[in-house]
C-alpha positions, 0 to 999 in steps of 0.5 A: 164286269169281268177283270184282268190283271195286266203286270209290267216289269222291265227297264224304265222308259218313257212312254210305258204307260201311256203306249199300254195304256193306248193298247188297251184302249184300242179294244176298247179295255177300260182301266179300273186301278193302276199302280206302279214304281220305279226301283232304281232303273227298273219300272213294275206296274199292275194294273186292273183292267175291266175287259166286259167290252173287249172288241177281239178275244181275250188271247187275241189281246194278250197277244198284242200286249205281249209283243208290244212287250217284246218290243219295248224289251218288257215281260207283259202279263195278262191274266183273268182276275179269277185266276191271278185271285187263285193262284194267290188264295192260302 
């Protein structure tokens, strides 16, 4: 199985989940965990996605996440598990 970490951080809106969520579908990436939280206005979520079936490049999809951040005025991050677990590694 091979894993990313997608963060979300921005102001709440509706609909945020869900059109990431849609995203994510689209190629064909299967959601293991989410977690997210509301503090005030602004939304923060984390999720742990599985990419083994990834229909398109891993870039091509970081890319699609990126600008839909951008057009939701949300910073998207998407990073490799074995990445995102070395750079928190002490």
């Amino acid at each position: 199985m091979k894993k990313t970490v997608i963060s979300v951080i921005g102001k709440d809106s509706v609909g945020i989940i869900s059109k990431i969520s849609a995203t994510a579908a689209e190629y064909n990436v299967n959601i293991i965990d989410i977690t997210q939280s509301v503090l005030q206005d602004m939304f923060c979520m984390v999720m742990l996605t599985d990419i083994g079936g990834l229909s398109c490049s891993f870039s091509e999809f970081s890319n699609k996440l990126q600008a839909l951040g951008k057009e939701l005025n949300l910073e998207i991050h998407v990073m490799h598990e074995d990445i995102f677990n070395s750079m928190h590694r002490i």
